[in-house]
PQR file of N, CA, C, O and H, with PARSE charges and radii, in Angstrom:
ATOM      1  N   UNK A   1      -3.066  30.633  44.092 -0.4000 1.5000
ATOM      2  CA  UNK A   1      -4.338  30.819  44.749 -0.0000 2.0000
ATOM      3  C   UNK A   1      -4.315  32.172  45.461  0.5500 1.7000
ATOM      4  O   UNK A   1      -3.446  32.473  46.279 -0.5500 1.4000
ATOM      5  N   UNK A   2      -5.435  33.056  45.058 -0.4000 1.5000
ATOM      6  CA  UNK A   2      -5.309  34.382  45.613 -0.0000 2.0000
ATOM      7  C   UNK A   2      -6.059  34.116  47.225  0.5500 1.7000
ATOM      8  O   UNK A   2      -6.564  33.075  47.646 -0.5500 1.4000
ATOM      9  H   UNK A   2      -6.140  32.812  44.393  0.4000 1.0000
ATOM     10  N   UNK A   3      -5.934  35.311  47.845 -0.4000 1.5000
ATOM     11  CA  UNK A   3      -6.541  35.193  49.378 -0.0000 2.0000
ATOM     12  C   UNK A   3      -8.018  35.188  49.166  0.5500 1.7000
ATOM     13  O   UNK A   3      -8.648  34.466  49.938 -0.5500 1.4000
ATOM     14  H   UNK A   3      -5.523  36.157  47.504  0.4000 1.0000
ATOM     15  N   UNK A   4      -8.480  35.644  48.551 -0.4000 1.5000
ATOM     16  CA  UNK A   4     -10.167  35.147  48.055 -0.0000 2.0000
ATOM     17  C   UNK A   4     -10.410  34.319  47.703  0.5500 1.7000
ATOM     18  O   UNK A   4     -11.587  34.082  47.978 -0.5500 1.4000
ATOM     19  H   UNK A   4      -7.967  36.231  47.924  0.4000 1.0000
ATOM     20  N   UNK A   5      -9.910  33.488  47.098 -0.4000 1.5000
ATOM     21  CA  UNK A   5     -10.204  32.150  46.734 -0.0000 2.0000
ATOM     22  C   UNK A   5      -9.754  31.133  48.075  0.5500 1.7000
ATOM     23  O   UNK A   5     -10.538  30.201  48.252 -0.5500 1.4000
ATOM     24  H   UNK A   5      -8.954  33.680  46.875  0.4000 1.0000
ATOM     25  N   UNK A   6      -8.609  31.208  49.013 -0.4000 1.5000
ATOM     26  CA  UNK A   6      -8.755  30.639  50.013 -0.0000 2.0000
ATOM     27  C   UNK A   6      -9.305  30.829  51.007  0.5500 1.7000
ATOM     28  O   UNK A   6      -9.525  29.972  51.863 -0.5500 1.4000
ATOM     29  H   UNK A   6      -7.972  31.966  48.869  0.4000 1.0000
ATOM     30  N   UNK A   7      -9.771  32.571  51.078 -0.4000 1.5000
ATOM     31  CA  UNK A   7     -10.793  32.384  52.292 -0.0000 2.0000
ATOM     32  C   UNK A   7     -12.674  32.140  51.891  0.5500 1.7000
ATOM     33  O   UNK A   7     -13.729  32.130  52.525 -0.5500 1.4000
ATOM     34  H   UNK A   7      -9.592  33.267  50.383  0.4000 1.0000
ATOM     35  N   UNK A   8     -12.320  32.007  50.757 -0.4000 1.5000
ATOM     36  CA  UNK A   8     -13.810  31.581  50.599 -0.0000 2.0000
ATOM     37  C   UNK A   8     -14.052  29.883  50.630  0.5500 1.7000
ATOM     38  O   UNK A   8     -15.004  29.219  51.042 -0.5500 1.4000
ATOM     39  H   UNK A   8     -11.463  32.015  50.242  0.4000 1.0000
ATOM     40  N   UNK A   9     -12.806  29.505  50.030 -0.4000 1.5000
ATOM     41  CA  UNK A   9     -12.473  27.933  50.193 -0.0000 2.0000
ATOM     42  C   UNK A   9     -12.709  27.399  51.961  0.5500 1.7000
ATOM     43  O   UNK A   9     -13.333  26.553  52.603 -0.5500 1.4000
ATOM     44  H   UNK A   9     -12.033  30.045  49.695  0.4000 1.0000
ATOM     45  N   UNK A  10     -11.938  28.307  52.131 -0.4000 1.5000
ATOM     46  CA  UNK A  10     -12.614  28.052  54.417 -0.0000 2.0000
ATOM     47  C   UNK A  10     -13.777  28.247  54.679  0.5500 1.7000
ATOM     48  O   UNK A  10     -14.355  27.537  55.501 -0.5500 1.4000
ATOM     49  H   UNK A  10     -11.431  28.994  51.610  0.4000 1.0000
ATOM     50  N   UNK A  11     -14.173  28.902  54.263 -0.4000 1.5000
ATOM     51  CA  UNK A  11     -15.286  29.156  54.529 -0.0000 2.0000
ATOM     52  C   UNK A  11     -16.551  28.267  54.192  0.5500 1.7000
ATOM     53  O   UNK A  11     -17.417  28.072  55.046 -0.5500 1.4000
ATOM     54  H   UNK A  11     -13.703  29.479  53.595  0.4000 1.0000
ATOM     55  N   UNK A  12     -16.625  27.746  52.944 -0.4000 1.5000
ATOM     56  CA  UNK A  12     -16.914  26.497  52.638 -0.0000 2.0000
ATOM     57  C   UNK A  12     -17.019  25.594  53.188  0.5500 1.7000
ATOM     58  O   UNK A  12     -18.131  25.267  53.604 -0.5500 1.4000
ATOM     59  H   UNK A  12     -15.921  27.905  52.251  0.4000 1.0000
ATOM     60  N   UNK A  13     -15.809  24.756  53.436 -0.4000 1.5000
ATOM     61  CA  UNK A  13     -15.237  23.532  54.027 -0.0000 2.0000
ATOM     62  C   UNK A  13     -15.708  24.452  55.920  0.5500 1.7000
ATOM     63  O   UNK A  13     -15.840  23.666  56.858 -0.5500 1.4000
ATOM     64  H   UNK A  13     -14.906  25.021  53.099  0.4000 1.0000
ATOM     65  N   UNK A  14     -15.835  25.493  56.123 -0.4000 1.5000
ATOM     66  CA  UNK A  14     -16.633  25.030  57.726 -0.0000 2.0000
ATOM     67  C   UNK A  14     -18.028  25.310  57.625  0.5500 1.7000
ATOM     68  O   UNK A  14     -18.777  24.738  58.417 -0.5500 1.4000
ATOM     69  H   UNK A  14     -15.728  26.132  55.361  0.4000 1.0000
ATOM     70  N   UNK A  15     -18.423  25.966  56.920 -0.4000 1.5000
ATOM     71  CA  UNK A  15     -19.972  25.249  56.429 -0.0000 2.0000
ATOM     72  C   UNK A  15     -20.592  23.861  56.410  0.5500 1.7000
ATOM     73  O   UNK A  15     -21.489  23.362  57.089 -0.5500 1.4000
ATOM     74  H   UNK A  15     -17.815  26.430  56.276  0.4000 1.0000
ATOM     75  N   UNK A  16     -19.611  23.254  55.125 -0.4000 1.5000
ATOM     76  CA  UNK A  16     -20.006  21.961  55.520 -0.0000 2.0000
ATOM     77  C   UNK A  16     -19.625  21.254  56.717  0.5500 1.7000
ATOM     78  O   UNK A  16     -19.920  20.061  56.788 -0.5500 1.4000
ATOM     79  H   UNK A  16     -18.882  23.660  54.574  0.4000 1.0000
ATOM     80  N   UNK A  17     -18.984  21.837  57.712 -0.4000 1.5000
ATOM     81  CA  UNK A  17     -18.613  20.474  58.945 -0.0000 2.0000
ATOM     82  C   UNK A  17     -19.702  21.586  59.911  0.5500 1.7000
ATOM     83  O   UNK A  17     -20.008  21.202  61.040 -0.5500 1.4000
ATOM     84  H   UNK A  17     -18.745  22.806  57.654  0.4000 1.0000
ATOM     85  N   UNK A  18     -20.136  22.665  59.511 -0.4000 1.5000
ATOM     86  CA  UNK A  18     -21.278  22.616  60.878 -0.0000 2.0000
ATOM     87  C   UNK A  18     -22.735  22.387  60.245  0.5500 1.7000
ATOM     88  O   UNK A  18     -23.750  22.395  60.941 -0.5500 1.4000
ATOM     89  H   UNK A  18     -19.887  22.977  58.594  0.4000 1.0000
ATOM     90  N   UNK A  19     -22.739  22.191  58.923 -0.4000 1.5000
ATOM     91  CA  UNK A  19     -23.903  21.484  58.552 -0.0000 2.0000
ATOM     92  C   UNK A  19     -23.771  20.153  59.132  0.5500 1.7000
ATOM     93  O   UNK A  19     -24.460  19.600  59.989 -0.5500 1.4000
ATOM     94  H   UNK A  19     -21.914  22.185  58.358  0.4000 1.0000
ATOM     95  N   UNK A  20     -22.822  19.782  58.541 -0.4000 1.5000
ATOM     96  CA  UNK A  20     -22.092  18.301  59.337 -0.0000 2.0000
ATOM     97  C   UNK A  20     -22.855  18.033  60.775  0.5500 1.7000
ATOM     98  O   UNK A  20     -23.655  17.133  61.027 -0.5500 1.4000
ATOM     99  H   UNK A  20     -22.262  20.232  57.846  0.4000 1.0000
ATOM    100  N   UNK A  21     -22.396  19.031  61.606 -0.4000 1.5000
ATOM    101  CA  UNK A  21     -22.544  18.729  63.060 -0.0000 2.0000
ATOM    102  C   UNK A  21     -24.165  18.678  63.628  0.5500 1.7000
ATOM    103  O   UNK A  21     -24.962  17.965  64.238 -0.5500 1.4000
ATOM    104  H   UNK A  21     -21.746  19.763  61.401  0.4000 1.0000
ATOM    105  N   UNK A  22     -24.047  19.730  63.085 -0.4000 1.5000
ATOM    106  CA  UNK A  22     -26.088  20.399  62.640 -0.0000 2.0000
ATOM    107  C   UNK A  22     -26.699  19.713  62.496  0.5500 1.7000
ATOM    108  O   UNK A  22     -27.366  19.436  63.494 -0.5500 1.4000
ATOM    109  H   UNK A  22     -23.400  20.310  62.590  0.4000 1.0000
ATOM    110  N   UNK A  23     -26.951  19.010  61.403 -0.4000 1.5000
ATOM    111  CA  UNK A  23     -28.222  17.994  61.106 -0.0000 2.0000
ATOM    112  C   UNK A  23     -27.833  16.323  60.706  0.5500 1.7000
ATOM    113  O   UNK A  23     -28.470  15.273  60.798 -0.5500 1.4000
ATOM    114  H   UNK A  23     -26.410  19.235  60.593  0.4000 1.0000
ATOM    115  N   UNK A  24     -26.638  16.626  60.284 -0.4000 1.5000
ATOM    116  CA  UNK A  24     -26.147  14.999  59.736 -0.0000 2.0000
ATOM    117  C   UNK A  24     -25.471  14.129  61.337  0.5500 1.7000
ATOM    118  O   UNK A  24     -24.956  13.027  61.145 -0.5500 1.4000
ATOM    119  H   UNK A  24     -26.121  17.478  60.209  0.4000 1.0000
ATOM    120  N   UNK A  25     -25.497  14.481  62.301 -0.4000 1.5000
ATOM    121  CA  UNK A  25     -24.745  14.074  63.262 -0.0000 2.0000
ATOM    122  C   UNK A  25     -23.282  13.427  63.384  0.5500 1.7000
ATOM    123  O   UNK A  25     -22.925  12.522  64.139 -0.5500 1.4000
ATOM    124  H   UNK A  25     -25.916  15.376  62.457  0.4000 1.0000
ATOM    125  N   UNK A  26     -22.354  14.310  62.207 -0.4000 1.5000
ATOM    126  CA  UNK A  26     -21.043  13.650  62.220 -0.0000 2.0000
ATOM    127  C   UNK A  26     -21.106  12.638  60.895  0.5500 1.7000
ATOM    128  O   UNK A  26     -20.072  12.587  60.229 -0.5500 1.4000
ATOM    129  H   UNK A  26     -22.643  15.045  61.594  0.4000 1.0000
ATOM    130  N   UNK A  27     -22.020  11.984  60.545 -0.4000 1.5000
ATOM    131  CA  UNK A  27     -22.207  10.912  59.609 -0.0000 2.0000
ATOM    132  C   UNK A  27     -21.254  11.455  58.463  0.5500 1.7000
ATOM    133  O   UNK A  27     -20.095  11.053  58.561 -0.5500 1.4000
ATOM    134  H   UNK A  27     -22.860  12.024  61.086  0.4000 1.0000
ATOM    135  N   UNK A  28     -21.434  12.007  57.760 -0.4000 1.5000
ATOM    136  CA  UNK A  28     -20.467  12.336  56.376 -0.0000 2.0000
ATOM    137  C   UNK A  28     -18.823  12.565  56.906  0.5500 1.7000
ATOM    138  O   UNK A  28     -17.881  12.059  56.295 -0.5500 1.4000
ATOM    139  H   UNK A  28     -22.376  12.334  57.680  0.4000 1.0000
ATOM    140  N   UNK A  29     -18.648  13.425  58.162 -0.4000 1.5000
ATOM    141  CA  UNK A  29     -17.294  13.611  58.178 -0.0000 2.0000
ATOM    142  C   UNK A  29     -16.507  12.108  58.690  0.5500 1.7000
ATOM    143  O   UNK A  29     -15.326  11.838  58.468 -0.5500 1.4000
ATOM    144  H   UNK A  29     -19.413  13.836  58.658  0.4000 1.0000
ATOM    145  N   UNK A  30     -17.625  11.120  59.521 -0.4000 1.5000
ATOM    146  CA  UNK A  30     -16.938   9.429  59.546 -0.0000 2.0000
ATOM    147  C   UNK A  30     -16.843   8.516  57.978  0.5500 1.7000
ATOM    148  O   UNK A  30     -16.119   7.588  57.617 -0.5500 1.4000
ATOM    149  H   UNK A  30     -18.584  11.339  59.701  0.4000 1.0000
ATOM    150  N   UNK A  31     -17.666   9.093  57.469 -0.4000 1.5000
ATOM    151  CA  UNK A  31     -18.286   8.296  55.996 -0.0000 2.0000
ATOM    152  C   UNK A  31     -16.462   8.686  54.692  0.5500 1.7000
ATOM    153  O   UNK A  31     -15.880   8.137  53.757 -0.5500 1.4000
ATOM    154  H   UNK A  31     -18.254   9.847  57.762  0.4000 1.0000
ATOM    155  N   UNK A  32     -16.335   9.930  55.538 -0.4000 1.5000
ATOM    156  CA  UNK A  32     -15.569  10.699  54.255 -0.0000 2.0000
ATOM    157  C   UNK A  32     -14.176  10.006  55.080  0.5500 1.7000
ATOM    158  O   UNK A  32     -13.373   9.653  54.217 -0.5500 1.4000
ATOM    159  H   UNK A  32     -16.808  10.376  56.297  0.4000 1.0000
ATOM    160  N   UNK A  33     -13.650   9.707  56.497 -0.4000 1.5000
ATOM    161  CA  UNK A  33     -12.759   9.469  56.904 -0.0000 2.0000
ATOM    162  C   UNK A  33     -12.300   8.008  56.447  0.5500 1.7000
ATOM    163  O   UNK A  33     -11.205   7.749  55.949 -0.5500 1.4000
ATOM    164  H   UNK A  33     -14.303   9.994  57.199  0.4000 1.0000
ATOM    165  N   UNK A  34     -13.442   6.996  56.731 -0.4000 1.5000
ATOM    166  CA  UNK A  34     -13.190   5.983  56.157 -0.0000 2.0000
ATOM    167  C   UNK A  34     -13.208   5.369  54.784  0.5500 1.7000
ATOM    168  O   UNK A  34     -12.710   4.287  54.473 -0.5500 1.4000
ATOM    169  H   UNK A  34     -14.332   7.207  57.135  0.4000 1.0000
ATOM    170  N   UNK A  35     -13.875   6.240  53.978 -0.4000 1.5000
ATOM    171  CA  UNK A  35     -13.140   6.284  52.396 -0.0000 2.0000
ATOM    172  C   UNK A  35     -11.923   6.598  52.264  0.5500 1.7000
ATOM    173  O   UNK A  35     -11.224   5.922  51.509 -0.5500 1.4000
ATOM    174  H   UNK A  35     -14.280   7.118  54.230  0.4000 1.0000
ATOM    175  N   UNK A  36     -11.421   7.611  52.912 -0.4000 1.5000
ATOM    176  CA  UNK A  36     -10.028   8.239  52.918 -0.0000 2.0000
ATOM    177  C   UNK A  36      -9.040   6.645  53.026  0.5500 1.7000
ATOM    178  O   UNK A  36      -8.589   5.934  52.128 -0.5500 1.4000
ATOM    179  H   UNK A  36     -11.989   8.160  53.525  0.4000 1.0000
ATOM    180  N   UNK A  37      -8.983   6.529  54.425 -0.4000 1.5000
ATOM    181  CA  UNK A  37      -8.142   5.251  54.758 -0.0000 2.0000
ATOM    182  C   UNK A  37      -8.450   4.111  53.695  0.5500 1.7000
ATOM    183  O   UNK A  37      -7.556   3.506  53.103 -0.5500 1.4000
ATOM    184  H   UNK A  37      -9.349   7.106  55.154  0.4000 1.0000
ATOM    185  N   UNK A  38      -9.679   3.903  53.531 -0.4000 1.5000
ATOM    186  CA  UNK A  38      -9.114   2.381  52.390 -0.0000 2.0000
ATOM    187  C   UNK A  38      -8.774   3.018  50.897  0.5500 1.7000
ATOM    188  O   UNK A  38      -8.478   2.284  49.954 -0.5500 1.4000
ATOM    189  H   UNK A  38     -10.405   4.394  54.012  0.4000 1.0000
ATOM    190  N   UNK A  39      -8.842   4.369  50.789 -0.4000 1.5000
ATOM    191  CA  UNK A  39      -8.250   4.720  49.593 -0.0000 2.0000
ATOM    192  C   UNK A  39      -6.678   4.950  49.600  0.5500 1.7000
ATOM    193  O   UNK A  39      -5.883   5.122  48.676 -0.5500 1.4000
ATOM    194  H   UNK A  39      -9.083   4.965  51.555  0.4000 1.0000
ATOM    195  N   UNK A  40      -6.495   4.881  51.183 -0.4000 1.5000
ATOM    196  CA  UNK A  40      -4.619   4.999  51.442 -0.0000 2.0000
ATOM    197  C   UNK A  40      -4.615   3.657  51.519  0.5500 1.7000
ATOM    198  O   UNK A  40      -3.702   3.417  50.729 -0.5500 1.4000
ATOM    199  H   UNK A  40      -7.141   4.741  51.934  0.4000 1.0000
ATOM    200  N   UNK A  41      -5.114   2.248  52.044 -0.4000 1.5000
ATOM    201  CA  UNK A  41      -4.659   1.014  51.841 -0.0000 2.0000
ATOM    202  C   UNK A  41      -4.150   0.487  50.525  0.5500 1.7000
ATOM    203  O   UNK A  41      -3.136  -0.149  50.239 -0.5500 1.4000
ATOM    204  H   UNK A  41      -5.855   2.444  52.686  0.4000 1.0000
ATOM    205  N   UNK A  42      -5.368   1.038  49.659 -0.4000 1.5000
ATOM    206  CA  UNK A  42      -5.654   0.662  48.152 -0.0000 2.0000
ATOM    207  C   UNK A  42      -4.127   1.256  47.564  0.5500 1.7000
ATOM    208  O   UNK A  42      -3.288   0.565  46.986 -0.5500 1.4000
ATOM    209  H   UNK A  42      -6.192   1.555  49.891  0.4000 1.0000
ATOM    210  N   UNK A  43      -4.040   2.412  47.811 -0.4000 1.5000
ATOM    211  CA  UNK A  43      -2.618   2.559  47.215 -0.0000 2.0000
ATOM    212  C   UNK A  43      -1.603   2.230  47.574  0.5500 1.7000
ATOM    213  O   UNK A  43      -0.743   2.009  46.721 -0.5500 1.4000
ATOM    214  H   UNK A  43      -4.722   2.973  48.281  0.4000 1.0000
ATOM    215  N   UNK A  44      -1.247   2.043  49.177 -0.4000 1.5000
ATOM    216  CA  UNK A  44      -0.619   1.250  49.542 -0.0000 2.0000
ATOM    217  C   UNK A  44      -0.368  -0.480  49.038  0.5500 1.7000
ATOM    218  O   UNK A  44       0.755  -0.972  49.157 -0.5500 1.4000
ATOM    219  H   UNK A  44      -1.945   2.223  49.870  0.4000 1.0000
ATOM    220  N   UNK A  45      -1.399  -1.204  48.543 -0.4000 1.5000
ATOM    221  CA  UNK A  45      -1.336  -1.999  48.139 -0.0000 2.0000
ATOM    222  C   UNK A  45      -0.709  -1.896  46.686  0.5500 1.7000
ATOM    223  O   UNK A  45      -0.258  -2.905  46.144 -0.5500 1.4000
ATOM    224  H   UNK A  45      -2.311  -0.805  48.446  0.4000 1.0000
ATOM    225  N   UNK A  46      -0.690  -0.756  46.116 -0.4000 1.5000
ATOM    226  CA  UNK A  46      -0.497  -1.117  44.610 -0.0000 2.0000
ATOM    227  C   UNK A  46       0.953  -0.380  44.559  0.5500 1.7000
ATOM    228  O   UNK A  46       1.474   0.087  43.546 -0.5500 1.4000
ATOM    229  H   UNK A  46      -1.055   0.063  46.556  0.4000 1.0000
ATOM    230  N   UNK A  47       1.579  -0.381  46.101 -0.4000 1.5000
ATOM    231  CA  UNK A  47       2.640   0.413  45.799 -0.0000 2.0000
ATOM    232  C   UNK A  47       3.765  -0.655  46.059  0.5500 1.7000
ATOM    233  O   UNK A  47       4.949  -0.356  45.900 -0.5500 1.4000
ATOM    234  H   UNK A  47       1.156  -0.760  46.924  0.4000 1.0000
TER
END
């Protein structure tokens, strides 16, 4: 990964968390946290 491709990758990813903050009130970054965790249970379970 060259340095352009990761600083545009940041740049991105804080876009979306101050769109996030901006108009969605947090909703997607709780929505995306708790997919996360039952997708670590889920594998946890199959491990």
């Amino acid at each position: 990964m060259t340095n352009l491709i990761a600083a545009v990758l940041a740049l991105m990813i804080l876009a979306l968390l101050a769109l996030d903050a901006a108009v969605l009130n947090w909703e997607l970054s709780l929505f995306l946290g708790r997919q996360t965790l039952a997708l670590i249970e889920l594998v946890s379970f199959w491990r």
